[in-house]
KOLBASE-980287 format. One record per residue: residue number from 1; x, y, z of N, C-alpha, C in turn. Coordinates in pm, 1 decimal. Each point is the difference from the previous one (the first is absolute). Example, Ala and Ser with C-alpha at 12.3 -4.5 7.8 and 13.67 -1.06 7.14 Angstrom:
BEGIN
ROVO / i / nx / ny / nz / cax / cay / caz / cx / cy / cz
ROVO / 1 / 1319.0 / -569.0 / 780.0 / -89.0 / 119.0 / 0.0 / 90.0 / 120.0 / 0.0
ROVO / 2 / -35.0 / 105.0 / -72.0 / 82.0 / 119.0 / 6.0 / -77.0 / 109.0 / 73.0
//
This chain:
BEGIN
ROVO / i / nx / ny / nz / cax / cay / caz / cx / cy / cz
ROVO / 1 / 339.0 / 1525.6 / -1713.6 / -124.1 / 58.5 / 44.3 / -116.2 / -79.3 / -59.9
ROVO / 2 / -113.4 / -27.0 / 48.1 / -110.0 / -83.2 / 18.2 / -132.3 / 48.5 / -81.8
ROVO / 3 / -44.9 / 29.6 / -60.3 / -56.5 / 56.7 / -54.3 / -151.7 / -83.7 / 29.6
ROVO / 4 / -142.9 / 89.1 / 4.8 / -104.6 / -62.6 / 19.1 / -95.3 / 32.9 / -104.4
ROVO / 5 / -28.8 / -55.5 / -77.2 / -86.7 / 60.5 / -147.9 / -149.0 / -26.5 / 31.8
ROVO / 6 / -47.5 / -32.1 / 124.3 / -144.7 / -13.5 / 6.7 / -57.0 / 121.2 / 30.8
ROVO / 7 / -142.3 / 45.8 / -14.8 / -27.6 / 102.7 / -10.5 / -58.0 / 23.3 / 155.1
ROVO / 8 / 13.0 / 125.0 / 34.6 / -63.8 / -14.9 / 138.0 / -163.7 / 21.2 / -43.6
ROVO / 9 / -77.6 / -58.4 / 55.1 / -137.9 / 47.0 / 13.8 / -108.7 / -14.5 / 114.7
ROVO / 10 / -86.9 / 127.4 / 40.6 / -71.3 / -11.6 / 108.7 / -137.2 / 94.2 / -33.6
ROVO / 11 / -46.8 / 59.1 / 108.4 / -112.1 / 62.3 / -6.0 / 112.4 / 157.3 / -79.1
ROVO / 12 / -124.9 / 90.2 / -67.5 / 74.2 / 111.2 / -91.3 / 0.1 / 123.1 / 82.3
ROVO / 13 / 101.1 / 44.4 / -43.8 / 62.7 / 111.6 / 64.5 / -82.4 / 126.2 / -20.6
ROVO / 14 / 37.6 / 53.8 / 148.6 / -76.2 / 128.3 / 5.6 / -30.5 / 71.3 / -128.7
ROVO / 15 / -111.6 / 78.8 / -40.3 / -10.1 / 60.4 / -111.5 / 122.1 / 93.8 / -14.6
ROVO / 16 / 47.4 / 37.1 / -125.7 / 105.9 / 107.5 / -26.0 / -65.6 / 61.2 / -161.1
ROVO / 17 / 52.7 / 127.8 / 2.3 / 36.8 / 84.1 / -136.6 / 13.2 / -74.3 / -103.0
ROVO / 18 / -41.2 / -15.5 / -91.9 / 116.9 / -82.3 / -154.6 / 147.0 / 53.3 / 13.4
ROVO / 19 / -21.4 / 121.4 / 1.3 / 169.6 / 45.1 / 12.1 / 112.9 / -68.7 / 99.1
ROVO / 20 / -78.7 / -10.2 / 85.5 / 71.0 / -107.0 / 148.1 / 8.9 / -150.4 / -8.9
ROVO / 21 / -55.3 / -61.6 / -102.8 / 23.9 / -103.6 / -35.0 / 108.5 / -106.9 / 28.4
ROVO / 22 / 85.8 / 64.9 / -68.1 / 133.6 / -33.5 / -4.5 / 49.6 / -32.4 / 106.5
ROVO / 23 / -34.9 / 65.0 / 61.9 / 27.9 / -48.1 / 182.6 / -12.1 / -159.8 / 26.4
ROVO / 24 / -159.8 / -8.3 / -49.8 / -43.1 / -139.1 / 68.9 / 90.2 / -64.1 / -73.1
ROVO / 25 / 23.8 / -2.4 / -149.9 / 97.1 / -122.9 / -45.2 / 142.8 / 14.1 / 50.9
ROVO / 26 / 74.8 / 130.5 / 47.8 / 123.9 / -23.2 / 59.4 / 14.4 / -107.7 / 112.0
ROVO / 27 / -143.3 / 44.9 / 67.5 / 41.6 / -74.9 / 144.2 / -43.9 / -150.8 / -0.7
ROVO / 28 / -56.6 / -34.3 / -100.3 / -53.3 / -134.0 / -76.8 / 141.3 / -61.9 / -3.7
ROVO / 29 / 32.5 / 85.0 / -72.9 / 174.0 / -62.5 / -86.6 / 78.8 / -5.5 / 123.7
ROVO / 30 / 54.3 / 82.8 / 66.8 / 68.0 / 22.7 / 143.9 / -27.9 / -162.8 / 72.0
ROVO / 31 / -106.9 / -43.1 / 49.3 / -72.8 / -107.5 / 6.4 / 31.9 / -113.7 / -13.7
ROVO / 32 / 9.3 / -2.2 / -156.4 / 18.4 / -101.3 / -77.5 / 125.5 / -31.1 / 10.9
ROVO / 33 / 119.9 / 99.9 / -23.8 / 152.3 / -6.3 / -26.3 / 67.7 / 34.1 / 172.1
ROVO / 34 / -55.6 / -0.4 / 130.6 / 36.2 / -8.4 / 97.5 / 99.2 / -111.1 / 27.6
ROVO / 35 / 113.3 / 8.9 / 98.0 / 62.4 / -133.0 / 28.4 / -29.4 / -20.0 / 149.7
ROVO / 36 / -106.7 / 83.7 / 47.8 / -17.0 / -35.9 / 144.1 / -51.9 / -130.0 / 18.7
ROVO / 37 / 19.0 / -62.3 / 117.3 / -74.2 / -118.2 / 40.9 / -130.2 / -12.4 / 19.1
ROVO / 38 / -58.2 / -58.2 / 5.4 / -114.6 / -33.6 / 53.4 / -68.2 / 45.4 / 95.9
ROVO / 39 / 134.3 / -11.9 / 133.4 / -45.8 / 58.9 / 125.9 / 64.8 / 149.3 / 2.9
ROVO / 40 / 95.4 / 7.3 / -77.1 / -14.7 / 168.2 / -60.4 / -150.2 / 98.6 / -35.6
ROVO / 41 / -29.3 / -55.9 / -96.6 / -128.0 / 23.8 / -37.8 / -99.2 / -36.0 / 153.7
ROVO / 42 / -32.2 / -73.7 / 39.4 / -103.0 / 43.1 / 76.7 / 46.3 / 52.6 / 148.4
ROVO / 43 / 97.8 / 13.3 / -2.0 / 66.8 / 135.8 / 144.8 / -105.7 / 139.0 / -79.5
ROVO / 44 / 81.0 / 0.8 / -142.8 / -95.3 / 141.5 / -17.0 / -108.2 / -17.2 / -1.4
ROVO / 45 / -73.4 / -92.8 / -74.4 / -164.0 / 12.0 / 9.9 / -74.2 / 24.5 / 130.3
ROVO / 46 / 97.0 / -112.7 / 124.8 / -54.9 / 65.1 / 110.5 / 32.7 / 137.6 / 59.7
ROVO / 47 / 136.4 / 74.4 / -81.2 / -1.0 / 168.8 / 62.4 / -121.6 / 62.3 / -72.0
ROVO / 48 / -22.1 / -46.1 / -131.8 / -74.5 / 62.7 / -50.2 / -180.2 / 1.9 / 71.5
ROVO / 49 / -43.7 / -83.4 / 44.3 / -76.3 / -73.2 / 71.3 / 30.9 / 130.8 / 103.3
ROVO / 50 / 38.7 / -12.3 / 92.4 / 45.4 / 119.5 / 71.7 / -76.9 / 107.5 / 31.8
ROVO / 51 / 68.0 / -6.6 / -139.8 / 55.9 / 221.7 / -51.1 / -141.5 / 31.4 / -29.2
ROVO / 52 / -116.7 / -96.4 / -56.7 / -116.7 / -20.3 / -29.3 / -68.1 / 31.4 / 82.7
ROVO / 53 / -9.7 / -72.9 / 156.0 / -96.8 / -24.8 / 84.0 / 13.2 / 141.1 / 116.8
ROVO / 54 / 170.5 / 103.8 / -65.6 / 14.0 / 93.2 / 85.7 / -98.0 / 125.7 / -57.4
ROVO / 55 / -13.9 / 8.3 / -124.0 / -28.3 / 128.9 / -62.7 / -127.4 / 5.6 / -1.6
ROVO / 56 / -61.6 / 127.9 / -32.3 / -147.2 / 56.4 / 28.4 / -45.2 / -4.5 / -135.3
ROVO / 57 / 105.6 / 36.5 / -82.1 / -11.8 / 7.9 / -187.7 / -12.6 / -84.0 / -52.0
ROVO / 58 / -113.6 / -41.1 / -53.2 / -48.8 / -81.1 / -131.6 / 34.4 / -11.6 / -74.9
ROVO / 59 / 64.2 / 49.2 / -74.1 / 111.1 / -16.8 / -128.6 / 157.9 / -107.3 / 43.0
ROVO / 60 / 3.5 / 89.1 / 82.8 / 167.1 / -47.2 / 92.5 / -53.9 / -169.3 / 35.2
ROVO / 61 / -94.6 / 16.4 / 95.8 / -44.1 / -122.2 / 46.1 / -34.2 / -118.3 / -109.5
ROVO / 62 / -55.9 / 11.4 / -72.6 / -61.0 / -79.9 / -137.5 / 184.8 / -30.8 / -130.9
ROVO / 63 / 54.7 / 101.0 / 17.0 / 121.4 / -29.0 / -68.0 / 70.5 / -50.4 / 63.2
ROVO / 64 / 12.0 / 20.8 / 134.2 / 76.1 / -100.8 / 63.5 / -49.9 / -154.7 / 52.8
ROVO / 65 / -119.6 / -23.9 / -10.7 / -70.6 / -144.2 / -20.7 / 44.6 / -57.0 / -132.6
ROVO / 66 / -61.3 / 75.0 / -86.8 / 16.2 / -81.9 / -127.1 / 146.6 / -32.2 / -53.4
ROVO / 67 / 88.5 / 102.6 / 51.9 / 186.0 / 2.3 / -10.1 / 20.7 / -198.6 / 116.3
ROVO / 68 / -41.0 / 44.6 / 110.5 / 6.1 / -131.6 / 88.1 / -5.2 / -139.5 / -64.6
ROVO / 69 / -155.8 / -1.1 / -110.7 / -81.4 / -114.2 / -30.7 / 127.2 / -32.2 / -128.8
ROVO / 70 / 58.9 / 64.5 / -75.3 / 94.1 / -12.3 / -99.3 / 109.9 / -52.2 / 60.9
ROVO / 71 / 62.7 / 45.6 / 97.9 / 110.3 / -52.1 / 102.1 / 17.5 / -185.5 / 36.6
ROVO / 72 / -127.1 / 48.5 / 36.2 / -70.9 / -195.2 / -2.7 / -4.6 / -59.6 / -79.9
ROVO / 73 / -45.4 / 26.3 / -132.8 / -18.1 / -44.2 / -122.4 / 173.4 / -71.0 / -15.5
ROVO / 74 / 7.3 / 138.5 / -43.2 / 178.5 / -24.3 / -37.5 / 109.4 / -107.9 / 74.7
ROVO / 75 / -88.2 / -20.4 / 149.9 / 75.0 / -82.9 / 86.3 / -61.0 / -149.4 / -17.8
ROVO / 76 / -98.4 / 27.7 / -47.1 / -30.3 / -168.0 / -26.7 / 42.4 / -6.7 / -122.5
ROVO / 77 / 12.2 / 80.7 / -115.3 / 23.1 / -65.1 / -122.1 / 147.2 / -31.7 / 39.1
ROVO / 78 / 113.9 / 31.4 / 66.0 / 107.3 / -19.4 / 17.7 / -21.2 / -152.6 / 48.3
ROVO / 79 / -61.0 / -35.8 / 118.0 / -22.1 / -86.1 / 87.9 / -15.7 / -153.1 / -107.4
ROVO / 80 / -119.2 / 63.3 / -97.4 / -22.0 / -130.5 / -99.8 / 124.3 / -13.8 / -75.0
ROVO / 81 / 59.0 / 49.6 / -54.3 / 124.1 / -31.2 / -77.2 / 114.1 / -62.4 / 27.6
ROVO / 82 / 30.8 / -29.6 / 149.9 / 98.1 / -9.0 / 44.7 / -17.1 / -185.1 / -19.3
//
């Protein structure tokens, strides 16, 4: 298994709780330690892209952009390494 130690980074994630925190670094880490491909990663960014442009909700919509823009991230840092 392949491991990717670069960090993802993009524009910052929807505001959250302190308590909810933890979230953002799971899915940071999730991210990071993925073995999807490249074009793995951006199949979802574009569902996510999607799921975005369907909903009326601002929260939903904005988490699912900024979830997308990480997708990408993650798919180019794969992309450079290879």
């Amino acid at each position: 298994m392949r491991r990717y130690t670069h960090r993802v980074s993009t524009s910052p994630w929807p505001s959250l709780h302190d308590e909810d925190r933890w979230l953002l670094a799971a899915m940071e880490d999730r991210l990071r330690d993925t073995t999807q491909s490249p074009e793995q990663l951006r199949a979802r960014a574009r569902e996510l892209r999607m799921h975005a442009e369907q909903t009326d909700i601002k929260g939903v919509r904005d988490a699912s952009l900024a979830l997308a823009a990480r997708y990408e991230d993650a798919a180019a840092d794969r992309l450079a390494t290879r």
